[in-house]
N, CA, C and O atoms as CSV, one atom per row, in Angstrom:
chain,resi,resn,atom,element,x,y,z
A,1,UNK,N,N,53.575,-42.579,43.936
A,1,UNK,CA,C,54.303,-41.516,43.284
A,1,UNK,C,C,55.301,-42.132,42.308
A,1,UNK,O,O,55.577,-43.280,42.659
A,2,UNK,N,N,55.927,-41.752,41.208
A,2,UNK,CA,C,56.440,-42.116,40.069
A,2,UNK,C,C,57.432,-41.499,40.309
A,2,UNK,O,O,57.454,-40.314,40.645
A,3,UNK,N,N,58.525,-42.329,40.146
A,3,UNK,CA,C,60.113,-41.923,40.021
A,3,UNK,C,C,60.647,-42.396,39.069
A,3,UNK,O,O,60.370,-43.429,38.458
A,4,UNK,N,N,61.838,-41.282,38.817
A,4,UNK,CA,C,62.232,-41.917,37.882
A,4,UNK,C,C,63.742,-42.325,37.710
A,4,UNK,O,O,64.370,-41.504,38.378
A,5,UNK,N,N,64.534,-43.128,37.180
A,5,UNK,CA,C,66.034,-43.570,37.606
A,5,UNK,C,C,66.349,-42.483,37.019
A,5,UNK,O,O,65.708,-41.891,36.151
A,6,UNK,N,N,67.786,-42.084,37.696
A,6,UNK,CA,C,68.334,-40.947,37.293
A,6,UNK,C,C,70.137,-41.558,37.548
A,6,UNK,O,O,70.657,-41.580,38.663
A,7,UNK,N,N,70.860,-42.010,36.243
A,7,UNK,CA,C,72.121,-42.183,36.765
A,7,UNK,C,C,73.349,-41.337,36.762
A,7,UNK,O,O,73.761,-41.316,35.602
A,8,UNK,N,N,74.216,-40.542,37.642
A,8,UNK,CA,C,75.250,-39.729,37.834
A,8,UNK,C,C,76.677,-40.472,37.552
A,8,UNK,O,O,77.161,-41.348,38.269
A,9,UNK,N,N,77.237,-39.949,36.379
A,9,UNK,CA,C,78.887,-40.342,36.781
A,9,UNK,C,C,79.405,-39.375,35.867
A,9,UNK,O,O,78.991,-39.274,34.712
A,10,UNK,N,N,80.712,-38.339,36.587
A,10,UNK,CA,C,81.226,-37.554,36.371
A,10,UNK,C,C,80.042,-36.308,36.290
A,10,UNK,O,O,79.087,-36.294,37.067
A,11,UNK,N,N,80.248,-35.291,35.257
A,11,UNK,CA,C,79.337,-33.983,35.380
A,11,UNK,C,C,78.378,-34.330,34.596
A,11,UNK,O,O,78.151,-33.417,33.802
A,12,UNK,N,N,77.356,-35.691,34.367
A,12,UNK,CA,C,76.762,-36.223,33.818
A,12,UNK,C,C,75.310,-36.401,34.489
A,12,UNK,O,O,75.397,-36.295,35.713
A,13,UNK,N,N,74.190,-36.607,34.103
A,13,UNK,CA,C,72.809,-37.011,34.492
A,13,UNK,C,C,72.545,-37.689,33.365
A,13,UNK,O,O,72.834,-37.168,32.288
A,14,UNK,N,N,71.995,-38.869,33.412
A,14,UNK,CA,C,71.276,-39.662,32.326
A,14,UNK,C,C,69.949,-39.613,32.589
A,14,UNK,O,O,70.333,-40.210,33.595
A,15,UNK,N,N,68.635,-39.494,32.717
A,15,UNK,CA,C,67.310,-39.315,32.772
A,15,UNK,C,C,66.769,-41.153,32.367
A,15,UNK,O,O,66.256,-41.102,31.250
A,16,UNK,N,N,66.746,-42.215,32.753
A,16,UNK,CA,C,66.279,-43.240,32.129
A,16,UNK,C,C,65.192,-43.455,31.379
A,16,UNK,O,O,65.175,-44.088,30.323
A,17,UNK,N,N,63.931,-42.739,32.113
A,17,UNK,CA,C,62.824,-42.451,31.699
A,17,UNK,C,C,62.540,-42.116,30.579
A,17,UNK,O,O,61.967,-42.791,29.723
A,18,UNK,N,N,63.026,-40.764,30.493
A,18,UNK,CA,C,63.059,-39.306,29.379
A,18,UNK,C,C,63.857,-39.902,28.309
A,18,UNK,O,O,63.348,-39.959,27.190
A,19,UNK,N,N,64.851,-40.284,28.466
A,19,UNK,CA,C,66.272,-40.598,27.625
A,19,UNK,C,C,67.027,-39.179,27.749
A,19,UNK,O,O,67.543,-38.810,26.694
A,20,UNK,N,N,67.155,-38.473,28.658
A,20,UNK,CA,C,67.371,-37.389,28.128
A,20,UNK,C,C,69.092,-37.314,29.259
A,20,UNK,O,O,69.225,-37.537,30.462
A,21,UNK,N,N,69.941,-36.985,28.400
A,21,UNK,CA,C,71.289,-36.629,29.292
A,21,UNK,C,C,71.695,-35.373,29.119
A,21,UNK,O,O,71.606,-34.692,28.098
A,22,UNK,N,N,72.298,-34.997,30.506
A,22,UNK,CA,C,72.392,-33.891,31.043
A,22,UNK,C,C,73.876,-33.981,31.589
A,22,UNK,O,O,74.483,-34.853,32.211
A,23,UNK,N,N,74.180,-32.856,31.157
A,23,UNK,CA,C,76.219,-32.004,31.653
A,23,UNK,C,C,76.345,-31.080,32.219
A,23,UNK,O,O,76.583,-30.070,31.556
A,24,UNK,N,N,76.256,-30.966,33.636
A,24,UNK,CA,C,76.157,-30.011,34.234
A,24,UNK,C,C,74.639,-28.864,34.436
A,24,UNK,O,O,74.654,-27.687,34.795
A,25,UNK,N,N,73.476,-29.694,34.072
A,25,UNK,CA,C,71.855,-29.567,33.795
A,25,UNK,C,C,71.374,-28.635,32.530
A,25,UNK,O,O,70.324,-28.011,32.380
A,26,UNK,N,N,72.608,-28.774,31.608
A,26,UNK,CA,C,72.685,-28.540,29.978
A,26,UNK,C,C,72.011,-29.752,29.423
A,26,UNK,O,O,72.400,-30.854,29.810
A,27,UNK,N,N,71.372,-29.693,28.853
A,27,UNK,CA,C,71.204,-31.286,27.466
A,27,UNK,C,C,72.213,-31.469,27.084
A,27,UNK,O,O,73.030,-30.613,27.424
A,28,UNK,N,N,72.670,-32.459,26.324
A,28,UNK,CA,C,73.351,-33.359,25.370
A,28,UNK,C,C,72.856,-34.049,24.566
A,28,UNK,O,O,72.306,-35.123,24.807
A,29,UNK,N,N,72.995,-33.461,23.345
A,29,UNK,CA,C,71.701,-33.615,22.135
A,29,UNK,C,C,72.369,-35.374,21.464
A,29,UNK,O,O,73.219,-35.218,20.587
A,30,UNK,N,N,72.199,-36.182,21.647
A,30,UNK,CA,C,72.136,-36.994,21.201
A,30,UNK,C,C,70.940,-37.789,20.528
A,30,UNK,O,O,69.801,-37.402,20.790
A,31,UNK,N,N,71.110,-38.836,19.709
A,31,UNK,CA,C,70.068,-39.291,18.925
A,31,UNK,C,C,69.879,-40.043,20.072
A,31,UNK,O,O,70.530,-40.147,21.112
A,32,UNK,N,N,68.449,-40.744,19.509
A,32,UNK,CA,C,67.592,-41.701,20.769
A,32,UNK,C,C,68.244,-43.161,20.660
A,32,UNK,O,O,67.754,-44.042,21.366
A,33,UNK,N,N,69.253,-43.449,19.869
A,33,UNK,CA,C,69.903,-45.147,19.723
A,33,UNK,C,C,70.984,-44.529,20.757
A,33,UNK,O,O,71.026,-44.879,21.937
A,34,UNK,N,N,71.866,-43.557,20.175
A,34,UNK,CA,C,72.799,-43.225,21.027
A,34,UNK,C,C,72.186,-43.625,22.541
A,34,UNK,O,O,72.559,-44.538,23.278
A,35,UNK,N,N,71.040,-42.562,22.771
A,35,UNK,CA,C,71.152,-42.540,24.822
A,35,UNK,C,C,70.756,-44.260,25.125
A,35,UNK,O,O,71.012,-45.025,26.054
A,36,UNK,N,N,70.103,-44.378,23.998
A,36,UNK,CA,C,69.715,-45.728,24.587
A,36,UNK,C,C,70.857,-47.060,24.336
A,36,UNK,O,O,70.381,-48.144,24.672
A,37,UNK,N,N,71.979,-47.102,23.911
A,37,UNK,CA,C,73.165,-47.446,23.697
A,37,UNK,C,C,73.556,-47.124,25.119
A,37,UNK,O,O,73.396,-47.996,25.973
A,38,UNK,N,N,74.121,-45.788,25.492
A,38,UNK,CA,C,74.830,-45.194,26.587
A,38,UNK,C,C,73.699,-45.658,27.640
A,38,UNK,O,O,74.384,-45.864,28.642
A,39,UNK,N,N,72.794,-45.851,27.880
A,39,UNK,CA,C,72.017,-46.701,29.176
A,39,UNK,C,C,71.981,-47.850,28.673
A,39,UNK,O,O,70.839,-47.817,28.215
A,40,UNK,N,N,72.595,-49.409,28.266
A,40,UNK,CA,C,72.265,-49.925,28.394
A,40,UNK,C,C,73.435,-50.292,28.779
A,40,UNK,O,O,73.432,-51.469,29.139
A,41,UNK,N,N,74.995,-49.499,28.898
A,41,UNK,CA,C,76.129,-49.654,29.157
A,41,UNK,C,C,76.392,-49.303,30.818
A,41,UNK,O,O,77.261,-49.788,31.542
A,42,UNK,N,N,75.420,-48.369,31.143
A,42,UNK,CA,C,75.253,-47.425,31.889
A,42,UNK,C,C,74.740,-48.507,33.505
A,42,UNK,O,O,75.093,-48.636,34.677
A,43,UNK,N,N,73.721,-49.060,32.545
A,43,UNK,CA,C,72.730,-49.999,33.489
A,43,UNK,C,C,73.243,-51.335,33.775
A,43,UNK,O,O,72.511,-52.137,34.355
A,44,UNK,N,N,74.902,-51.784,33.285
A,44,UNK,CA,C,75.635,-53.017,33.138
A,44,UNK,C,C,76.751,-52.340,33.625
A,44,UNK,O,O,77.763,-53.040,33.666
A,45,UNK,N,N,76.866,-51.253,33.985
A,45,UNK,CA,C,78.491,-50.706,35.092
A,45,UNK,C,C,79.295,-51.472,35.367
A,45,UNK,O,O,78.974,-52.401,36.108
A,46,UNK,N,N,80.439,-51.383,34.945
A,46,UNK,CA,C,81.665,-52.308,35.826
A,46,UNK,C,C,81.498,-53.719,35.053
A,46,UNK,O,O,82.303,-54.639,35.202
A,47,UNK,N,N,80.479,-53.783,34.297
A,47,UNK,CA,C,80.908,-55.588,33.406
A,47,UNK,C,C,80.623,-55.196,31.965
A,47,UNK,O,O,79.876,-54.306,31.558
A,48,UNK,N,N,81.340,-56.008,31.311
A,48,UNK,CA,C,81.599,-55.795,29.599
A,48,UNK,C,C,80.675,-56.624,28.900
A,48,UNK,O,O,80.745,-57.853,28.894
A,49,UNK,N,N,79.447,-55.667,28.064
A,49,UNK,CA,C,78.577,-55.811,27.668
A,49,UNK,C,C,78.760,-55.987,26.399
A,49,UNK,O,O,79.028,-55.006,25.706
A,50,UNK,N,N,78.663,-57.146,25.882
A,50,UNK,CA,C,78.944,-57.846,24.818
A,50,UNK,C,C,77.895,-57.305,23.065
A,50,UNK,O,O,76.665,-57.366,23.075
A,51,UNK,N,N,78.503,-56.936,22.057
A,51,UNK,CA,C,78.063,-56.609,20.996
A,51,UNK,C,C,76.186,-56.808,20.806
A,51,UNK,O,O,75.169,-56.120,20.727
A,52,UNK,N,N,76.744,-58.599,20.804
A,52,UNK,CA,C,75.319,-58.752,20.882
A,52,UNK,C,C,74.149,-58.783,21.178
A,52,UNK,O,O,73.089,-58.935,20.571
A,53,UNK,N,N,74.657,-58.517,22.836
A,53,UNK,CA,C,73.534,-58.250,23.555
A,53,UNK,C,C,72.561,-56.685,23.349
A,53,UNK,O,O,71.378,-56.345,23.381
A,54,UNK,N,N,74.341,-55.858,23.058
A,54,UNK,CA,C,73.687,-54.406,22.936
A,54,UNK,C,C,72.739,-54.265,21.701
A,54,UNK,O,O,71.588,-53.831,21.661
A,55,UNK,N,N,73.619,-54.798,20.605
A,55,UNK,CA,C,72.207,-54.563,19.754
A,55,UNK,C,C,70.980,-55.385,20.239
A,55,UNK,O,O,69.995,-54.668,20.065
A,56,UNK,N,N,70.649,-56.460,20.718
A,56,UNK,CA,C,69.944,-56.481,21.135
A,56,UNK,C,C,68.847,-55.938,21.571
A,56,UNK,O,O,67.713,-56.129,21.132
A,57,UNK,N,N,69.383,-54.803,23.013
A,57,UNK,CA,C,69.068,-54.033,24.039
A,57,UNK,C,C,68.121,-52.718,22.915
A,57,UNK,O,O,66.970,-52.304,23.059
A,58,UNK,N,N,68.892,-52.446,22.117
A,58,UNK,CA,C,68.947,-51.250,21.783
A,58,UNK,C,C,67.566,-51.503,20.107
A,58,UNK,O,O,66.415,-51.071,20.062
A,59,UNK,N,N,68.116,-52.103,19.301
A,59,UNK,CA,C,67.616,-52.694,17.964
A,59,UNK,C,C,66.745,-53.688,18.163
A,59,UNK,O,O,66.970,-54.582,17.347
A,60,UNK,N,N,65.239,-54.118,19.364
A,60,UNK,CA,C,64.922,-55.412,19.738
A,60,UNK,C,C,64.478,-56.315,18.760
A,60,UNK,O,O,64.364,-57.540,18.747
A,61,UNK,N,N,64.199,-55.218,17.750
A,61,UNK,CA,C,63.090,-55.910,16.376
A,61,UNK,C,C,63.997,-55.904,14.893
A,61,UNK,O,O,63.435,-56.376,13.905
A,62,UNK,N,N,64.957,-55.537,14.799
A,62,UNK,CA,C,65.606,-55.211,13.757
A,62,UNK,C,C,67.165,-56.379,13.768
A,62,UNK,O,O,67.899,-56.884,14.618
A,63,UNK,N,N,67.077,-56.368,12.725
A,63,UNK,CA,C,68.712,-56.921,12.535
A,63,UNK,C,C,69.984,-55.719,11.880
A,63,UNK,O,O,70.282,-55.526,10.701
A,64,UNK,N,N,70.431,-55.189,12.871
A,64,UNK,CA,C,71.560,-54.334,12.199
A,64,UNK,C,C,72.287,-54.984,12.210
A,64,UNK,O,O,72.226,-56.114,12.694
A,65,UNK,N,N,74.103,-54.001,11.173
A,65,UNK,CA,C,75.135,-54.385,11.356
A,65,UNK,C,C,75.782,-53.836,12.786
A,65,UNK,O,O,75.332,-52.917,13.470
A,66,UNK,N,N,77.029,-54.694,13.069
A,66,UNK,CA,C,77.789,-53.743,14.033
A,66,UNK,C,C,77.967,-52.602,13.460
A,66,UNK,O,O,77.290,-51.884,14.195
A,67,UNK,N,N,78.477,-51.805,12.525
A,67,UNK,CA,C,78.430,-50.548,12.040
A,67,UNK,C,C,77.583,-49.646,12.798
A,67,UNK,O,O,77.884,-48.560,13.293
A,68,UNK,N,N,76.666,-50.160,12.810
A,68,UNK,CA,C,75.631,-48.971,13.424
A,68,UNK,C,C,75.683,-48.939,15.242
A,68,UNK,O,O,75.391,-47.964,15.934
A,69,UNK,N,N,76.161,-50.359,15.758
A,69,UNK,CA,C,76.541,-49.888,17.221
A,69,UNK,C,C,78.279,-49.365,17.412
A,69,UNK,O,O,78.711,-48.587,18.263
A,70,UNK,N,N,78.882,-49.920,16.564
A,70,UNK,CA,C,79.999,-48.942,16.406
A,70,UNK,C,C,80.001,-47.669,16.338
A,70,UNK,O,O,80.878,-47.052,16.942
A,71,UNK,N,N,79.078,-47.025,15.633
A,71,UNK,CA,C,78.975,-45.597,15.341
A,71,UNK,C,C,77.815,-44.839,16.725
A,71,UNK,O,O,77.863,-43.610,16.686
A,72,UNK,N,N,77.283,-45.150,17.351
A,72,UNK,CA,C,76.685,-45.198,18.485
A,72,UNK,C,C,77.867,-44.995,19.417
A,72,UNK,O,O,77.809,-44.035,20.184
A,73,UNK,N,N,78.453,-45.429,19.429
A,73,UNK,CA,C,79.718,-45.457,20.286
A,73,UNK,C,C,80.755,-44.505,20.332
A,73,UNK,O,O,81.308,-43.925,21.266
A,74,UNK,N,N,80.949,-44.466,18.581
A,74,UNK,CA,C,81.610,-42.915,18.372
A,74,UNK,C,C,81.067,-41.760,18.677
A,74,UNK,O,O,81.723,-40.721,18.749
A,75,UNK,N,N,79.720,-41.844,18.898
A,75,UNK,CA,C,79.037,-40.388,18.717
A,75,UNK,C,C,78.976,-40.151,20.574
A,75,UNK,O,O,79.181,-39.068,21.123
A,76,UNK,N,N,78.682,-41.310,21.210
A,76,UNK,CA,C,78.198,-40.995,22.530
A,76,UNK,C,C,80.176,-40.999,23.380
A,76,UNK,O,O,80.354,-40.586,24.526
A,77,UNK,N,N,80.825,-41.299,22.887
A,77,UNK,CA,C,82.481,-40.707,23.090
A,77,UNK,C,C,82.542,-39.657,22.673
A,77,UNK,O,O,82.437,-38.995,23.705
A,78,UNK,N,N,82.649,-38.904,21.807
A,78,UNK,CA,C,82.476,-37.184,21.243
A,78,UNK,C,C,81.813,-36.869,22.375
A,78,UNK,O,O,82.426,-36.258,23.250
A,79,UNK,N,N,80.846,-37.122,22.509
A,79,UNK,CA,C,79.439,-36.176,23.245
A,79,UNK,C,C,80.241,-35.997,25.083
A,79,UNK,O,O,80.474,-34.988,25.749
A,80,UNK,N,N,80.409,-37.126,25.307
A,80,UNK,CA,C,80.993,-37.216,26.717
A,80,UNK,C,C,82.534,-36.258,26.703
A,80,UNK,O,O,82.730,-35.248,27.380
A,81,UNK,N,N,83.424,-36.838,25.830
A,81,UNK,CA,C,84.919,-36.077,26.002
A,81,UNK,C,C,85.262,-36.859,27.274
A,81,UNK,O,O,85.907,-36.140,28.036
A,82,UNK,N,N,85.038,-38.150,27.786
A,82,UNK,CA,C,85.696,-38.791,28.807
A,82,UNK,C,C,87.250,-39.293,28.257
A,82,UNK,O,O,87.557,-39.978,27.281
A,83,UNK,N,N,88.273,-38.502,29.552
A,83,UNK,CA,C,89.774,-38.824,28.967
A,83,UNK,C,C,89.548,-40.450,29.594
A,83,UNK,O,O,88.525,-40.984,30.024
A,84,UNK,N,N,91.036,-41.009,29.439
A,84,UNK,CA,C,91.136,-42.556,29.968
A,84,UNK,C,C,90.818,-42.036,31.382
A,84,UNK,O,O,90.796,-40.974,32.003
A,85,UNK,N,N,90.498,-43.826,31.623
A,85,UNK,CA,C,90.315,-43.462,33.468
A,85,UNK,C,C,89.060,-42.603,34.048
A,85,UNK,O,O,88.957,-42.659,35.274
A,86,UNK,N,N,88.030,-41.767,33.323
A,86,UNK,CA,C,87.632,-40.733,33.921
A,86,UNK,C,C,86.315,-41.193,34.055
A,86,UNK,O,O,86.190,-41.968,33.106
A,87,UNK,N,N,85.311,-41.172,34.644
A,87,UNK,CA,C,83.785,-41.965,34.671
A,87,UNK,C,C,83.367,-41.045,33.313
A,87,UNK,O,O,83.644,-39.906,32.937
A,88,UNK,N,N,82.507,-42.213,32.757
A,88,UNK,CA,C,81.861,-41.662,31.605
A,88,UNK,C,C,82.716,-42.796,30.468
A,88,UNK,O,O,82.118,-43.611,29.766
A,89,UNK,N,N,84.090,-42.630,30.494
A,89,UNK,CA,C,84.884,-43.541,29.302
A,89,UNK,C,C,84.789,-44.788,29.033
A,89,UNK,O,O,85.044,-45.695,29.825
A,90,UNK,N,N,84.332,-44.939,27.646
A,90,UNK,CA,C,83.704,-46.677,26.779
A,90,UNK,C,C,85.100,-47.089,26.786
A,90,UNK,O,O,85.968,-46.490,26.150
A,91,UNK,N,N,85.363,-48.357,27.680
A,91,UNK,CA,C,86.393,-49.183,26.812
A,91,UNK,C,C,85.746,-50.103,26.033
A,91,UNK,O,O,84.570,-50.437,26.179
A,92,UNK,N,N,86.763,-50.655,24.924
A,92,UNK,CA,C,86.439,-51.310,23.933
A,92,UNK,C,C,87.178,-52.909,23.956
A,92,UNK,O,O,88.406,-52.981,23.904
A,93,UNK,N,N,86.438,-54.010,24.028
A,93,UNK,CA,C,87.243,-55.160,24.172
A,93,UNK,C,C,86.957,-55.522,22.910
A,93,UNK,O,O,85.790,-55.511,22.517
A,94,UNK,N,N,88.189,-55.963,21.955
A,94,UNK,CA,C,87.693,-56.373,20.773
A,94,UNK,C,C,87.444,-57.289,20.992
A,94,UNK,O,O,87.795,-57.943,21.973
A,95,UNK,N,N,86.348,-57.778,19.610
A,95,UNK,CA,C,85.603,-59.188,19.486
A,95,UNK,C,C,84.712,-59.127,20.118
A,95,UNK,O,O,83.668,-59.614,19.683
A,96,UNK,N,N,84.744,-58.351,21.734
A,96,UNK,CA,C,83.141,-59.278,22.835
A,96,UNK,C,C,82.486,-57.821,22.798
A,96,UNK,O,O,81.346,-57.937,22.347
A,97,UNK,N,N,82.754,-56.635,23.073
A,97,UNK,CA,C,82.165,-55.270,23.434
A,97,UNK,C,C,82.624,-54.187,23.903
A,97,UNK,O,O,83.618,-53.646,23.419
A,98,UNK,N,N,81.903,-53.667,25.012
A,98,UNK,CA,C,81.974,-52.630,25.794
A,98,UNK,C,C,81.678,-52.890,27.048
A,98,UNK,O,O,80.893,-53.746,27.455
A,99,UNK,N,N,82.534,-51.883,27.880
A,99,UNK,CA,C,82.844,-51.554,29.539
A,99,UNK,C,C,82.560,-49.614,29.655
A,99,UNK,O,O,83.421,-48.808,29.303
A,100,UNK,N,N,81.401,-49.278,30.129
A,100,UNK,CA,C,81.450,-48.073,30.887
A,100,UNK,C,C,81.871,-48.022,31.960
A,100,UNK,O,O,81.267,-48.580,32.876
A,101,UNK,N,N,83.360,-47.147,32.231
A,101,UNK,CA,C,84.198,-46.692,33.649
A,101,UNK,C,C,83.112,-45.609,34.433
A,101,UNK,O,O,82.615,-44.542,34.072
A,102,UNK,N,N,82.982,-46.540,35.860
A,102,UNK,CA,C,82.415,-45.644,36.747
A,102,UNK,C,C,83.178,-44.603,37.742
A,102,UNK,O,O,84.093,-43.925,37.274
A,103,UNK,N,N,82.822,-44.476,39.065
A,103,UNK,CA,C,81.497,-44.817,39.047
A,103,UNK,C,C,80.151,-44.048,38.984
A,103,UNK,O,O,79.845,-42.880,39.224
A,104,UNK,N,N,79.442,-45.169,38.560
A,104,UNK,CA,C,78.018,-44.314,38.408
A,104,UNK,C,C,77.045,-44.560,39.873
A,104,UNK,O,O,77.009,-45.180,40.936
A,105,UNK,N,N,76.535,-43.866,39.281
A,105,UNK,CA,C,75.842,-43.629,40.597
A,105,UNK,C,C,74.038,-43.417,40.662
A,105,UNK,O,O,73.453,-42.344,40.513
A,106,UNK,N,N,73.368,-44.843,40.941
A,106,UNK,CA,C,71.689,-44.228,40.825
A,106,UNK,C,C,71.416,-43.305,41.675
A,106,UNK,O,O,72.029,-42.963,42.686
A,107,UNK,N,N,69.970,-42.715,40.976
A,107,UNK,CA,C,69.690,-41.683,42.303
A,107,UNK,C,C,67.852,-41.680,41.709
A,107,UNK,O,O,67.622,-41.796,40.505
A,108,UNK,N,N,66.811,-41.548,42.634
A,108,UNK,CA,C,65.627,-41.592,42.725
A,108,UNK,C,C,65.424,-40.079,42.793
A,108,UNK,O,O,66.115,-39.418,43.568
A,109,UNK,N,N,64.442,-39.466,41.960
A,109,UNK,CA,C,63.801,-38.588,41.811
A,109,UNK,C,C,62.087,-38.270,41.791
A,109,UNK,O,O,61.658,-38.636,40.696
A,110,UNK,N,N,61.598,-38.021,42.174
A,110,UNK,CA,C,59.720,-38.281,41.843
A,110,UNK,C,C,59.398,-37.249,40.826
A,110,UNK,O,O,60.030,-36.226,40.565
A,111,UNK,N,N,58.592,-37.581,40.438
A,111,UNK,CA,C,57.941,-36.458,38.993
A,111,UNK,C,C,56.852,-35.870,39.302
A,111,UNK,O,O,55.760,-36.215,39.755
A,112,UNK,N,N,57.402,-34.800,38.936
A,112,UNK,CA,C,56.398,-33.425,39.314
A,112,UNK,C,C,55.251,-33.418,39.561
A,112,UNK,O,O,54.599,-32.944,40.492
A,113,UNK,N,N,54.939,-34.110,38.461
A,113,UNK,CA,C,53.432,-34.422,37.555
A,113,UNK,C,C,52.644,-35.433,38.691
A,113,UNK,O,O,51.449,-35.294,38.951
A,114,UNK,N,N,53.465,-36.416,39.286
A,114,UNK,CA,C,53.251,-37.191,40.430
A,114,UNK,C,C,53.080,-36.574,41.560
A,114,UNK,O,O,52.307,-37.116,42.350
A,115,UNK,N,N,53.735,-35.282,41.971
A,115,UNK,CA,C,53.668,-34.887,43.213
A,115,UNK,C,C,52.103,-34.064,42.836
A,115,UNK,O,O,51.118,-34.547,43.394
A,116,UNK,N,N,51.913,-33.035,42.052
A,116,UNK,CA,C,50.865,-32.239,41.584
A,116,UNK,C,C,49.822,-32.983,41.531
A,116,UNK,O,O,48.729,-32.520,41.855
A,117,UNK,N,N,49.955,-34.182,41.144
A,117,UNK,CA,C,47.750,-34.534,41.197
A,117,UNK,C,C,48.266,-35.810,42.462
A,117,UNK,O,O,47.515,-36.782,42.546
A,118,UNK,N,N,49.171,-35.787,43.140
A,118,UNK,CA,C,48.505,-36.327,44.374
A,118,UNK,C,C,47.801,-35.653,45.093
A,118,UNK,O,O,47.880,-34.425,45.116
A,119,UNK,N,N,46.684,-36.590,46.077
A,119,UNK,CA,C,45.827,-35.927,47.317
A,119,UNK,C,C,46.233,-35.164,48.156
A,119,UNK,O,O,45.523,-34.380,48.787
A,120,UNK,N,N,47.794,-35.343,48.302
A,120,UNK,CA,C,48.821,-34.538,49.566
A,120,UNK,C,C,49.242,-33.380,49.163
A,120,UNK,O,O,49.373,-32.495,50.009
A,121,UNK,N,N,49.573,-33.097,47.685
A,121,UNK,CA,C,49.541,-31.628,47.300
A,121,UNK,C,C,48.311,-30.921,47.343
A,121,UNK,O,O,48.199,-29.853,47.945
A,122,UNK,N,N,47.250,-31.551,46.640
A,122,UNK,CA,C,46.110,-31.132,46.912
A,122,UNK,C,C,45.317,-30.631,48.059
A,122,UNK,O,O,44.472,-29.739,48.130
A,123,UNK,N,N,45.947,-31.659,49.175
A,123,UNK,CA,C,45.356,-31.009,50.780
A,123,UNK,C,C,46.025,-30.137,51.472
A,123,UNK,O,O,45.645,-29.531,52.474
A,124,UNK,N,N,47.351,-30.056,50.759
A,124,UNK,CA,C,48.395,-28.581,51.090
A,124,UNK,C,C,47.866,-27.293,51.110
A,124,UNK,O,O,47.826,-26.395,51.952
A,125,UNK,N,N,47.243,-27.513,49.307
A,125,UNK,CA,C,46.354,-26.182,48.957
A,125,UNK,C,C,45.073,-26.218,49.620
A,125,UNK,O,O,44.502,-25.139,49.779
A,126,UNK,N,N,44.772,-26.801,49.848
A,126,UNK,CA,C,43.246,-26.744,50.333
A,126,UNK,C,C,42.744,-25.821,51.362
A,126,UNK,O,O,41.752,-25.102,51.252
A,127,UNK,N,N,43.920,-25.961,52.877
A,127,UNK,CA,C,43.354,-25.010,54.096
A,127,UNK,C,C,44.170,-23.608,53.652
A,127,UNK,O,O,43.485,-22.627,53.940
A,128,UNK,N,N,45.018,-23.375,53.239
A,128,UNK,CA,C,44.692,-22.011,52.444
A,128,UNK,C,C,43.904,-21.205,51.937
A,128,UNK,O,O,43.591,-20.048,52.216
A,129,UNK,N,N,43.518,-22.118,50.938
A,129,UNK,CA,C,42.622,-21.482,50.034
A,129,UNK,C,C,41.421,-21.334,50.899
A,129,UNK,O,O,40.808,-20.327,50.544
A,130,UNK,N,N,40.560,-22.237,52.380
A,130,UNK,CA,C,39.647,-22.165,53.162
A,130,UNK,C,C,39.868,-21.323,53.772
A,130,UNK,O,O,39.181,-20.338,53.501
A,131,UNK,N,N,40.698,-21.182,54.700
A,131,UNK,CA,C,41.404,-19.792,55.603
A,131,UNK,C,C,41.258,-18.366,55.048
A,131,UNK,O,O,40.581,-17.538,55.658
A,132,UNK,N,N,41.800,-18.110,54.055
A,132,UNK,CA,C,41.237,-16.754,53.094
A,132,UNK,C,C,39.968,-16.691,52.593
A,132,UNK,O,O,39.661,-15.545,52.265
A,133,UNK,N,N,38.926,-17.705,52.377
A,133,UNK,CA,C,37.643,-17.480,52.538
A,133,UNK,C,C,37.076,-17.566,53.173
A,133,UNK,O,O,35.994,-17.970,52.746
A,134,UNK,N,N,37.095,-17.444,53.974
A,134,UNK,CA,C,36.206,-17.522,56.015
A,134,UNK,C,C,37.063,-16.602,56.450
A,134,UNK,O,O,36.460,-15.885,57.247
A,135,UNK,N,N,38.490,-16.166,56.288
A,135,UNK,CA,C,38.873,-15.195,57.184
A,135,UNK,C,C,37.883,-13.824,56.197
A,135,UNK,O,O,37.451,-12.928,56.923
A,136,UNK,N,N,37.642,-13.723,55.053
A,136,UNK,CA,C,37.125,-13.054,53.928
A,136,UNK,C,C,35.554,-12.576,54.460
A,136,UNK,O,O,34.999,-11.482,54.563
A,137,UNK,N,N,35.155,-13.965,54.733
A,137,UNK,CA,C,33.374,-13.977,54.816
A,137,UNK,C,C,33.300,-13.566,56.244
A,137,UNK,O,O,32.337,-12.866,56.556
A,138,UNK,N,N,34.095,-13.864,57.088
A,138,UNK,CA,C,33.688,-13.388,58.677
A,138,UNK,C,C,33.846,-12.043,58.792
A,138,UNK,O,O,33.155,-11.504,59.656
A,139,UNK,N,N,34.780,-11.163,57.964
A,139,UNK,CA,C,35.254,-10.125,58.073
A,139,UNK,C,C,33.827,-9.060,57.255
A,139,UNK,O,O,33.942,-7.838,57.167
């Protein structure tokens, strides 16, 4: 069965999989550098993830400027509204990077799609659907 990481801090869901983040099980329309910026901060909790690595993480094939993970940063701060102190809030160390304040929190989920074409959903439905046709045909 297929799961997928799901990380919690504050009224937050990050979707790892999907990219998709969630406020209270609202979206949060962010661009796809953004979420993937905010998980790679997300997935380094509690240690300060250095410029270069993020572009890195984020840009694997490209050479940007910092500008563009700077502005990644601005947009996914707007989006959150984390005051100081509050899980969710980027600190900023000049020169080396970024620190996301937790805590966060993983959590395992299975996908739908995984539960539906397994054999075990399938044999759920099965003596049902037999039971109403033999209780059907005997009758």
């Amino acid at each position: 069965m297929k799961t997928h990481r799901i990380f919690r801090f504050g009224p937050f869901r990050l979707d790892a999989s999907t990219k998709v983040l969630l406020r209270e099980d609202q979206p949060v329309h962010l661009a796809r550098k953004s979420v993937e910026t905010l998980l790679a901060l997300i997935e380094s909790s509690g240690q300060v993830v250095t410029k270069e690595d993020l572009m890195a993480t984020v840009w694997p094939d490209r050479i940007v400027d910092e500008a563009n993970l700077a502005q990644n940063i601005a947009v996914i701060r707007k989006a959150i509204g984390a005051a100081h102190g509050e899980p969710g809030q980027i600190e900023t160390f000049p020169g080396r990077g970024y620190r996301i304040l937790g805590p966060i929190t993983l959590l395992q989920e299975a996908g739908k799609v995984a539960l539906e074409s397994s054999g075990e959903a399938q044999a759920r439905r099965q003596p049902a659907a037999r039971s109403w046709f033999w209780g059907r045909w005997a009758a």
